[in-house]
N, C-alpha and C positions, 0 to 999 in steps of 0.2 A: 504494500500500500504506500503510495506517495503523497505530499503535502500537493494542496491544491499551487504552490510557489512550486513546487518539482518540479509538476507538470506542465507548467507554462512554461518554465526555462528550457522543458527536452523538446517541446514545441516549438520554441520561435524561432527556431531555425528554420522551420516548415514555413511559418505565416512571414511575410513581409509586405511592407508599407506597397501598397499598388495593388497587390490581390484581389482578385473580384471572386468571392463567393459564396455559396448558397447557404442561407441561415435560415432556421425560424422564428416566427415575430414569437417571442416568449409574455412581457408584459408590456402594455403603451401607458403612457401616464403624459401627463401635460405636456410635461418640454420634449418627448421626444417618443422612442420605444426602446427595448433590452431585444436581444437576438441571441440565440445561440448556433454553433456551427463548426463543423469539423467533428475533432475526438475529443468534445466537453469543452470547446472554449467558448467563451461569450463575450458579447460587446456591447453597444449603445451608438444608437442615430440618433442626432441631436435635430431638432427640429429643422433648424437653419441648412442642415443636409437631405432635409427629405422633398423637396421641389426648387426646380430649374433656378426659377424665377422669381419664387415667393419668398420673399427672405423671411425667415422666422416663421413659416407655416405654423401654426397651433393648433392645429387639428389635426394628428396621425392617424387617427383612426378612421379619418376618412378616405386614407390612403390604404394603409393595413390593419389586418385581422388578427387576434392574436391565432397563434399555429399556422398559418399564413406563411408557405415556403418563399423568400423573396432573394435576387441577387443584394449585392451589399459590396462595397472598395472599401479597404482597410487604409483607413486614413494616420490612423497611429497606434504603437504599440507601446504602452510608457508604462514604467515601475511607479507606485504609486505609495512610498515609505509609512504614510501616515494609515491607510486601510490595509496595508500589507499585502498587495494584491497586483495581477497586473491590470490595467485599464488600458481597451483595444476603443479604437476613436472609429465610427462606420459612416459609411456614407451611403443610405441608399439612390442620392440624384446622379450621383456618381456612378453609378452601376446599371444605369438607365437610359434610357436615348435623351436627349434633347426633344421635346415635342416642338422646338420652334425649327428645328431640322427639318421636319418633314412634316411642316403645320398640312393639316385637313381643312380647314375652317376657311370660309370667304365668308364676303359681306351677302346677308340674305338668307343664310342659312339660319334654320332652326335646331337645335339643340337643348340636348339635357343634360343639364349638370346638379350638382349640388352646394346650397350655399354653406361657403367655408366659414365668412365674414358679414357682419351685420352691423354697421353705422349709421348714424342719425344722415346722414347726405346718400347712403346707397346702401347694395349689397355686392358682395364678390360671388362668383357661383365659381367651382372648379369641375370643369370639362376635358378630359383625358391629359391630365398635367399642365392645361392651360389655365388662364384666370381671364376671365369675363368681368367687369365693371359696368352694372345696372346701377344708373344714377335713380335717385327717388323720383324724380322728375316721370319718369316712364312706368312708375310702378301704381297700379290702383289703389291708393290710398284714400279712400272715402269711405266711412262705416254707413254710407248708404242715405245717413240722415245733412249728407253734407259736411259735418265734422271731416277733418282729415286726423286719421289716426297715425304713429309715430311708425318709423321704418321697422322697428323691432318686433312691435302688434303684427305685421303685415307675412313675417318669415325669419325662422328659427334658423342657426345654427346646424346644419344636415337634413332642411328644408330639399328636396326634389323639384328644379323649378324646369318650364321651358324658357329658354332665352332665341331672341332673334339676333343675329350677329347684325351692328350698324357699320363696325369701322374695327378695321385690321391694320395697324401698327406695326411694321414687323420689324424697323429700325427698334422701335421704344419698348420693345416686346409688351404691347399692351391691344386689348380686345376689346369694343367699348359693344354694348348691347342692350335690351329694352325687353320687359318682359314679355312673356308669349305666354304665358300660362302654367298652368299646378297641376 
């Protein structure tokens, strides 16, 4: 029987910084997910590594499942003196295409995504690693009696919306869109 420290030292000769691969999503929690992979080692995607574009995405779980086989690039492998332990750094956008590579998306198209982001001026929906930006502007906000109700009343947090695609940015990588419907 060897110290979980053994075992990662007769490993890391194996793992090195660039590696891509295949882990399972073990837990997700706010800032990011834990993954494990290989022969018992394990690591952490930090939100800021889990889409292209979105810097600081906060919502992994609407990306992965926990048990959920995903690739993953070993972004770092560091001894960590105070938890006694080693800490492997993951990147799942790293280990994924670019969706603005090979964008699908024109102006006029309709689509479903889901909203990642909810602010008092819009919502963000995420469509196959892209982000959409539904200004309130476009969104039915009337509870019927005239009153306009707040963006938030209107759609949750992993809300399932249609969006119509208005304008395709591909320098600014940005998506602008107008609802289509729930």
């Amino acid at each position: 029987v060897v110290s979980l420290e053994e075992f990662y030292e007769m490993n890391k000769e194996e793992l090195k910084v660039g590696d891509v691969v295949t882990a399972k999503v073990k837990k997700i929690v706010k800032y990011g997910f834990h993954a494990t992979f290989g022969e018992g080692l394990a690591g952490f995607v930090h939100n800021s590594e889990l889409c292209h574009h979105i810097n600081n995405f906060k919502e992994p779980g609407l990306l992965v499942k926990v048990g959920q086989k995903v690739k993953v690039k070993v972004l770092s492998i560091a001894w960590d003196e105070e938890k006694g332990k080693h800490l492997i750094g993951l990147s799942y956008k790293e280990a994924c295409e670019d969706p603005w590579k090979s964008l699908q998306v024109k102006e006029g198209d309709i689509v479903v995504g889901t909203v990642y982001n909810v602010l008092d001026y819009g919502l963000f929906v995420l469509y196959k690693g892209l982000s959409i930006f539904v200004h309130r502007s476009t969104l039915p906000l009337s509870d019927g009696g005239g009153a306009v109700v707040p963006v938030k009343e209107f759609a949750k947090v992993g809300d399932v919306l249609k969006v119509e695609v208005m304008q395709v940015g591909v320098e600014e990588r940005k998506i602008l869109g107008t609802f289509a419907g729930k």
